[in-house]
C-alpha positions in Angstrom: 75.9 59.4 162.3 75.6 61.6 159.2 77.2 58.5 157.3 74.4 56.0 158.5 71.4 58.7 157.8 72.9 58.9 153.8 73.1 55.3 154.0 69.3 54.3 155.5 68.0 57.4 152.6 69.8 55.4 149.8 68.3 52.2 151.1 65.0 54.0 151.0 65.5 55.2 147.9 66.4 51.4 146.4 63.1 50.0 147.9 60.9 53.0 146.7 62.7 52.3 143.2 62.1 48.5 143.3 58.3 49.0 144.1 57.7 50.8 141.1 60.0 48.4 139.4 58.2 45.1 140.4 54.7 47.2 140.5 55.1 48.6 137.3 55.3 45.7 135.2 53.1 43.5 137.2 50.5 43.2 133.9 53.8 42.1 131.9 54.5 38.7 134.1 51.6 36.9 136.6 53.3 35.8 139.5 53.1 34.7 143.4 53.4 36.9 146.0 56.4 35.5 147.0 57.9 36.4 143.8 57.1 39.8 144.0 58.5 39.8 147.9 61.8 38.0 146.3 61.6 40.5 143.3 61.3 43.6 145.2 64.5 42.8 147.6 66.5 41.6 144.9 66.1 44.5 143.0 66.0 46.6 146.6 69.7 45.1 146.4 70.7 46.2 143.2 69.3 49.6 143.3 71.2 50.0 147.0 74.4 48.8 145.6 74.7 50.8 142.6 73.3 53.6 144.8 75.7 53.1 147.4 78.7 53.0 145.4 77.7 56.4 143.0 77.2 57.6 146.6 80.8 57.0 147.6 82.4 57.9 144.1 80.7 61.2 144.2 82.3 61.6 147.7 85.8 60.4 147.1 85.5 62.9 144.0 83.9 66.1 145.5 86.2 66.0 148.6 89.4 65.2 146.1 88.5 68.4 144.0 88.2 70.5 147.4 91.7 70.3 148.2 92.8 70.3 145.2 90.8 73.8 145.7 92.3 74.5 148.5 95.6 73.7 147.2 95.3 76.2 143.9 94.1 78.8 146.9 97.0 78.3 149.0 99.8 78.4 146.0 97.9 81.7 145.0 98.8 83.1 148.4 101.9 82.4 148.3 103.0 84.0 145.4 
């Protein structure tokens, strides 16, 4: 359940990021509303992706360096 909150906050965090994407340079290119729609989830996409997989990098790294932690803590015990 913790997994799927991360997951729906990155999401979030995509579509915030591809509002001020598409909104931001709306004065740069006139186009449809559709468009924008189709802009907005394509960058939503993008952003969730790259989000998603720092997301699981970070993980895979942080839980990697705890028990290598744990490890070093353990061999310092036994000595």
């Amino acid at each position: 359940m913790k997994r799927r909150k991360i997951v729906f906050l990155l999401f979030l965090i995509s579509f915030v990021m591809s509002l001020l994407v598409v909104f931001g340079t709306e004065g740069v290119v006139v186009s449809s509303t559709v468009q924008k729609l189709v802009e907005v989830g394509v960058w939503t996409i993008f952003f969730f992706v790259t989000l998603l997989i720092l997301y699981f990098i970070l993980r895979k790294t942080f839980s990697q360096a705890s028990k290598l932690k744990s490890n070093i803590n353990k061999k310092d015990l036994n000595q």
